[in-house]
TORKOLVEX-488472 format. One record per residue (C-alpha): residue in three letters; x, y, z. Coordinates in pm, whole numbers, plus 50000, padded with zeros to 5 digits. Example, Ala and Ser with C-alpha at 12.3 -4.5 7.8 and 13.67 -1.06 7.14 Angstrom:
BEGIN
ALA512304955050780SER513674989450714
END
This chain:
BEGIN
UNK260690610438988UNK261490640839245UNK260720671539032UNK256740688939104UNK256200696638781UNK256770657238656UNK254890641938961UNK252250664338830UNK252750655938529UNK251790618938581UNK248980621838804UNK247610642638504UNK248410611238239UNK250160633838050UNK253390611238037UNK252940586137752UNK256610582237686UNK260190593937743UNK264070589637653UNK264950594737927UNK262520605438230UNK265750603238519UNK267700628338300UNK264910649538240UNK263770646138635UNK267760655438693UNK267330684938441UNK264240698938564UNK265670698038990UNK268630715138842UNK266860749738769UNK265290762938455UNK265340745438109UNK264270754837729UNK261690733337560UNK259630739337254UNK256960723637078UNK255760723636761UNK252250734336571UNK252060727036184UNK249840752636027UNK247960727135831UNK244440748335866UNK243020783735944UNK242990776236333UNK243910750536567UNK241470727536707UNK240880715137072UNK243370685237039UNK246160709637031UNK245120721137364UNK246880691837539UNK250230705837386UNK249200741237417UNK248610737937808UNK251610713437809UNK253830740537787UNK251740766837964UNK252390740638281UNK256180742138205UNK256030779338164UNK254700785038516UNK256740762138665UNK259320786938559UNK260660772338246UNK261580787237930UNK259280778537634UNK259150782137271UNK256480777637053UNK257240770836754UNK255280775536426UNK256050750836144UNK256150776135822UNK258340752835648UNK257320718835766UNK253790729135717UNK254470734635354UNK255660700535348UNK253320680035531UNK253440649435840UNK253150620235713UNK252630608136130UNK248910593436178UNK247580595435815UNK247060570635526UNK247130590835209UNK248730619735091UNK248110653135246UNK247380682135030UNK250160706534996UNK249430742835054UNK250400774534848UNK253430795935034UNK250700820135057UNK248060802535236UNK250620787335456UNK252250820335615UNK248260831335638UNK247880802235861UNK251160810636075UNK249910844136147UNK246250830836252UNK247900800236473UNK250850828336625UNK247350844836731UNK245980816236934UNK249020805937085UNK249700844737248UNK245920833237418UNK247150807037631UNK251280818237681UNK252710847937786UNK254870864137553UNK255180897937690UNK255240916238018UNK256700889138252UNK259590877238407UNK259660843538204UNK258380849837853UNK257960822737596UNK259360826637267UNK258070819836927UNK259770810636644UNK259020796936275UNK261190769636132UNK260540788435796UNK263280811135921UNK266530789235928UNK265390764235629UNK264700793535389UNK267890801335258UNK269240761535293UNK270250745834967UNK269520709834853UNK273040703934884UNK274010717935215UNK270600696835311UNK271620665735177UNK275740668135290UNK275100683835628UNK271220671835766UNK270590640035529UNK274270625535529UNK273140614035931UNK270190594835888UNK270360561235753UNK267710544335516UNK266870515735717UNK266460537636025UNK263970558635867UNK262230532835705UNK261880518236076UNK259930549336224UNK256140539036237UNK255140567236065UNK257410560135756UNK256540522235818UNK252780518335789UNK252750544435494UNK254960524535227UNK252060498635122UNK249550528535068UNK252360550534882UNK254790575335042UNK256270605034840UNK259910620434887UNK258460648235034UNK256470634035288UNK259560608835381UNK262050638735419UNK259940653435689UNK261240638935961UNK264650651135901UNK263170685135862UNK261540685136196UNK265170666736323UNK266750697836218UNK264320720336412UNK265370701536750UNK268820703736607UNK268610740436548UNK267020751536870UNK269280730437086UNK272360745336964UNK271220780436924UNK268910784937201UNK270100755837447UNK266790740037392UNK266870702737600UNK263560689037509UNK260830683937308UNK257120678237332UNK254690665437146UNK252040640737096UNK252680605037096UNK252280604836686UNK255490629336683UNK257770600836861UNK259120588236593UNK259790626436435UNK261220636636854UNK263490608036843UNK265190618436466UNK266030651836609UNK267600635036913UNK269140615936665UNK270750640236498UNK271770661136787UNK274300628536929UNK275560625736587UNK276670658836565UNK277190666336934UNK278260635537059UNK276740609037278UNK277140633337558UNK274760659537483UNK271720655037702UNK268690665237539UNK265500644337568UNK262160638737435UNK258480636537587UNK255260627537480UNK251830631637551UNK248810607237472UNK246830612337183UNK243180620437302UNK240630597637239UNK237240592737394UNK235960561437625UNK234090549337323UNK236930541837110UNK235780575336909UNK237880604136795UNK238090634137062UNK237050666436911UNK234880660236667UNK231740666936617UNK228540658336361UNK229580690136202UNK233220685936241UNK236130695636464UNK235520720636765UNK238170747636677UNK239850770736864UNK238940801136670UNK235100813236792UNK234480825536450UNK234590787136304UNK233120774236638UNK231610791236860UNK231760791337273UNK228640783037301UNK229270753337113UNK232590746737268UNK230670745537603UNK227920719237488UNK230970698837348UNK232180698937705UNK229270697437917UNK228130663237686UNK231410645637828UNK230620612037919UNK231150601938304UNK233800577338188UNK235840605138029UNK235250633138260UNK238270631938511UNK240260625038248UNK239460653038040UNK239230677838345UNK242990666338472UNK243930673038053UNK242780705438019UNK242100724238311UNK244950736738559UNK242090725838823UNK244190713139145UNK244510677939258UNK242330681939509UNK239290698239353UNK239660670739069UNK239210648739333UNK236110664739486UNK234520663439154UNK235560629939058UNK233550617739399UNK230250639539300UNK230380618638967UNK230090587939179UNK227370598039387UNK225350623039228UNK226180619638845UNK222820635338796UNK224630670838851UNK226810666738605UNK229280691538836UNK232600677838649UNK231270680738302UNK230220719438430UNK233320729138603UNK234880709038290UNK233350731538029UNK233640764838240UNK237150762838280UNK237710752937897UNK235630777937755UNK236930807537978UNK240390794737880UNK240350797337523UNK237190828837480UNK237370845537828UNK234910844938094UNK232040871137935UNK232010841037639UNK231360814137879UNK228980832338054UNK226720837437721UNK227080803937655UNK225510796937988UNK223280822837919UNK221890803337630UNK221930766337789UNK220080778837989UNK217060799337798UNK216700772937564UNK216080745737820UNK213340770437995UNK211750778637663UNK213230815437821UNK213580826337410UNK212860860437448UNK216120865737669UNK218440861337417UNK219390886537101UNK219000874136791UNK222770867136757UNK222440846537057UNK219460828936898UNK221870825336605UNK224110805636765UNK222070782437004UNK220080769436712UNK222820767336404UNK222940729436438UNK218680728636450UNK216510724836145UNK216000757835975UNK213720771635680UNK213120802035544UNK210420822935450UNK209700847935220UNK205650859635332UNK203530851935610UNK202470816735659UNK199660804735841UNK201220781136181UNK199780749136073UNK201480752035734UNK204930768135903UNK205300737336141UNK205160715835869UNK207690733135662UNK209830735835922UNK209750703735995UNK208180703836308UNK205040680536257UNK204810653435963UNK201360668335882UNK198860694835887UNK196930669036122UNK199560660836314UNK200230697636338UNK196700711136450UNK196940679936772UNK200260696836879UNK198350728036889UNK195600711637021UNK197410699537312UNK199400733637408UNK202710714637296UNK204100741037024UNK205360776237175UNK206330802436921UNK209280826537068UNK208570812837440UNK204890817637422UNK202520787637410UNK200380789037108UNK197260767737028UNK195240788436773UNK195300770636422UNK194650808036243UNK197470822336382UNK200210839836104UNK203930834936134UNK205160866736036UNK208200890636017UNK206340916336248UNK206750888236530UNK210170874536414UNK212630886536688UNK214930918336564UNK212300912436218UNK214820882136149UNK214210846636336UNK210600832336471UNK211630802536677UNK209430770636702UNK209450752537041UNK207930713236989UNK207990700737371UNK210700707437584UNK213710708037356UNK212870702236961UNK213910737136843UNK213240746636499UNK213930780036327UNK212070799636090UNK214020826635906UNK212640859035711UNK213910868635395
END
């Protein structure tokens, strides 16, 4: 490999396979090519896996090449049956172009569509599959793809013990005629995707030779799937995936996702998803060797993230927030702030004032009244930052911060929340 962008490419691990890596390395010395790469709207938002293909492209866009993003309305009302065991739930029309418009949304964050010299393009699959017939489908897409070569792609493969509908089978032609379609209408060489989508990349190569010719030179390219050192699923969470949208997960807890990286998938992660240079990887990959106390990746990991996807003002009240609730610094923070370090803490609410001995045992901070009164005893309970250690002392709304949220500090970092009715 010759080309920048590939060299970069694999130093980054973001190479797990390709048709044809010398053509594509020829393609990409020659000038400026078309790629795309597709996102299913199979939920209200994307989550942080699709940020490997999401920055993928932004990579290839600033390299100079053209990009399209392209926005599944019609395979996502049919479903991939890549990486799953069972059935997935098919979607209303309705709920489906809903989910375009939110996922066209995120994508305009990270590529840029308007006001430079090399825009990306988006385009919905909905829009040249809408008016096809069954019968143009089956004589002019289906009539290419043999039986036994579908029933040889993994992702048909491992599903036909557990069951495997029609509709789920005929998606890989579908997404065929996507590469198909942009690659004779919009000169579109290659496609991207995650190493699950191989098997659906290599159909619409497929299809492209048998209508073009052996000659035509288009290629595919995939990325690895994500997973943690552990063996454990990347992006999710105890209370489920970190998505992209802040209203379903919030910066703040996009930036303790990050910042909890492990040291053995640190560099990894921060050559994934930052556009951090080779040589300030490198830097931090040394200062996780000798002073992994720091934790300076998993920082400059989670800044660069979170300022990515919700801008910098977001990470910076996220780090506003770290950092008050490891002082015990409560009073800094609004009570939306409040909201949103604690939503994952134990939480109860109250409808009159309680007496604190009481309150920390509905809350759930001591076992016991007695246990209760020796936390006081010993100066370990603070109520809204202030050390408290008088067993007739009320918990009451006239103390709650904004009248809404009294916050119980056990230690140094068992949070609990009281709420007011």
């Amino acid at each position: 490999m010759k080309n920048p962008l590939l060299l970069d490419l694999a130093w980054r691990g973001l190479i797990n396979d390709c048709t044809d890596i010398e053509l594509l390395d020829e393609m990409l010395n020659e000038g400026s090519i078309t790629l795309y790469c597709g996102f299913d709207p199979t939920a209200e938002s994307l989550h942080v896996g699709s940020l490997l293909p999401i920055l993928t492209l932004k990579r290839f866009q600033l390299a100079g090449h053209k990009v399209l993003a392209l926005v599944g309305g019609a395979t996502g009302l049919i479903g991939d049956p890549s990486g799953r065991s069972t059935e997935r739930q098919l979607n209303s029309i309705e709920t489906v172009q809903k989910w375009v418009g939110s996922i066209k949304a995120q994508l305009s964050q990270f590529l840029t569509f308007t006001e430079s010299n090399n825009p990306a393009e988006m385009v919905n699959n909905y829009d040249w599959t809408k008016d096809l017939t069954v019968i143009d489908f089956l004589r002019d897409i289906g009539k290419h793809f043999g039986i036994n070569y579908m029933l040889a792609k993994e992702s048909i493969e491992r599903r036909l013990e557990t069951g495997l509908s029609y509709t789920e089978f005929s998606y890989t032609i579908l997404q065929a005629l996507d590469f198909y379609h942009l690659f004779t209408s919009k000169n579109c060489v290659l496609q991207i995707g995650g190493s699950d989508q191989w098997g659906n990349i290599t159909s619409g190569l497929e299809l492209i030779r048998k209508i073009h010719g052996p000659e035509a030179k288009a290629v595919g390219l995939t990325m690895p799937l994500v997973t943690k050192a552990d063996g454990t699923k990347f992006g999710k969470t105890a209370g489920g995936a970190i998505w992209l949208d802040a209203k379903l997960t919030s910066p703040y807890e996009m930036y303790q996702f990050f910042l909890n990286t492990s040291d053995d998938d640190v560099i990894k992660f921060l050559k994934y998803f930052t556009f951090l240079s080779k040589e300030e990887i490198e830097a931090l990959e040394e200062k996780v060797k000798t002073e992994p106390h720091l934790r300076e990746a998993q920082k400059a990991l989670a800044k660069e993230v979170v300022t990515l996807v919700h801008g910098k003002e977001a990470y910076e009240q996220a780090v506003k927030i770290t950092s008050c609730l490891f002082s015990g610094d409560i009073k800094s923070l609004t009570s939306k702030e409040i909201e949103t370090g604690l939503k994952d803490f134990p939480a109860v609410t109250f409808a009159e004032s309680t007496n604190i001995v009481d309150a920390l045992v509905m809350c759930g901070a001591a076992t016991s009244k007695r246990q209760a009164r020796e936390f006081l005893s010993s100066n370990a309970i603070q109520i809204n930052g202030e050390k408290v250690n008088d067993v007739n002392f009320m918990i009451s709304k006239d103390i709650a911060i904004d009248g809404k949220f009294v916050i119980v500090l056990r230690g140094k970092k068992n949070y609990y929340m009281i709420r007011f009715e």
